[in-house]
Residue, then its C-alpha position, 0 to 999 in steps of 0.5 A: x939255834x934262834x938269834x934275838x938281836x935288840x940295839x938302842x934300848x937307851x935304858x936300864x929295862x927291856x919292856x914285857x913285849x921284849x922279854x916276851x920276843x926273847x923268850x925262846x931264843x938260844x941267845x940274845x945280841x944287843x948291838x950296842x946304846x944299852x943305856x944302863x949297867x943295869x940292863x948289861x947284867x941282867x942281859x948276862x944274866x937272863x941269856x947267853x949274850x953277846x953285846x958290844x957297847x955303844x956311844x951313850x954307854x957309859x965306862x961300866x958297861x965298856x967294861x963288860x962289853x967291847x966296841x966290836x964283836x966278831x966270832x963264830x957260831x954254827x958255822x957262821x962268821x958274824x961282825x958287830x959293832x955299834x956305829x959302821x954305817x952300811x953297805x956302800x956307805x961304811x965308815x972307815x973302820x969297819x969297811x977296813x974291818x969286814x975286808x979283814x975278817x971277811x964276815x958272813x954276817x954284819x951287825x950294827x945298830x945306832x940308826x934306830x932304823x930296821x935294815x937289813x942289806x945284802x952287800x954284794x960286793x962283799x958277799x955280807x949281808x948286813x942287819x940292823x935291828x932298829x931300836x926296840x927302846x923308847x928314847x930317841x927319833x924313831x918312831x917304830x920300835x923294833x928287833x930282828x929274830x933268826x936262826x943259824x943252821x949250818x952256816x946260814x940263816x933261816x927264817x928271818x923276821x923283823x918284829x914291830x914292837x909298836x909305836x914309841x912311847x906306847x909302853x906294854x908292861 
């Protein structure tokens, strides 16, 4: 099963080079700051989608999507939301939260910044995506691809989409 995990597209579109990334992957996870409704639905449309919202996401796309995700898939106990800071330094709620759930795998987005963390003290590994969007301070745009088998993750990759208002169509 191969994962897309996208954040911080802040728009209603995905660029060629995203979609093109997407294309053979079993589902996409968009961990929040979609940017438009429009973008929601087709996400829903195109692929089997998990998301949660974000803080530019407007009341439409709360609708469709909740501020945190948690489930299982192949085994593997998965987190997201969109704001929850990282290893040693989470905020509150999701350090609450990961104790509870006991996740395998957590999920964030909102630095616009690619990361991907082992916490050890949790026994978590933590990824953030970057941002695969063009608004915002970041200067690469970015997203992470995987798979999931038997409960583990395997061939991670991080995916450099260029510079930031270099638009590939």
């Amino acid at each position: 099963m191969t994962i897309g995990l996208i954040s911080d597209t802040h728009d209603n579109k995905l660029d060629a080079d995203v979609i093109e990334h997407l294309a053979d992957c079993t589902e996409v996870w968009h961990a929040g700051d979609i940017g438009g409704i429009e973008l929601a639905e087709y996400l829903n449309e195109k692929y089997t989608c998990r998301m949660v919202y974000g803080n530019i996401d407007g009341t439409e796309i709360k609708a469709l999507a909740p501020l945190n995700e948690s489930f299982e898939l192949n085994g593997l106990k998965v987190f997201m939301t969109h704001i929850g800071g990282y290893p040693g330094r989470y905020t509150h709620r999701v350090k609450t939260t990961l104790e509870q759930l006991k996740p395998d795998l957590y999920i964030c987005g909102h630095s616009h910044i690619l990361k991907v963390v082992k916490d050890s003290k949790l026994g978590i590994l933590h990824m953030n995506p970057g941002s695969c969007g063009h608004k915002g301070f970041h200067t690469f745009r970015t997203l992470l691809k995987f798979e999931i088998e038997d409960g583990e993750i395997k061939n991670l990759r991080a995916i450099d989409l260029g510079k930031r208002g270099a638009i590939k169509e």
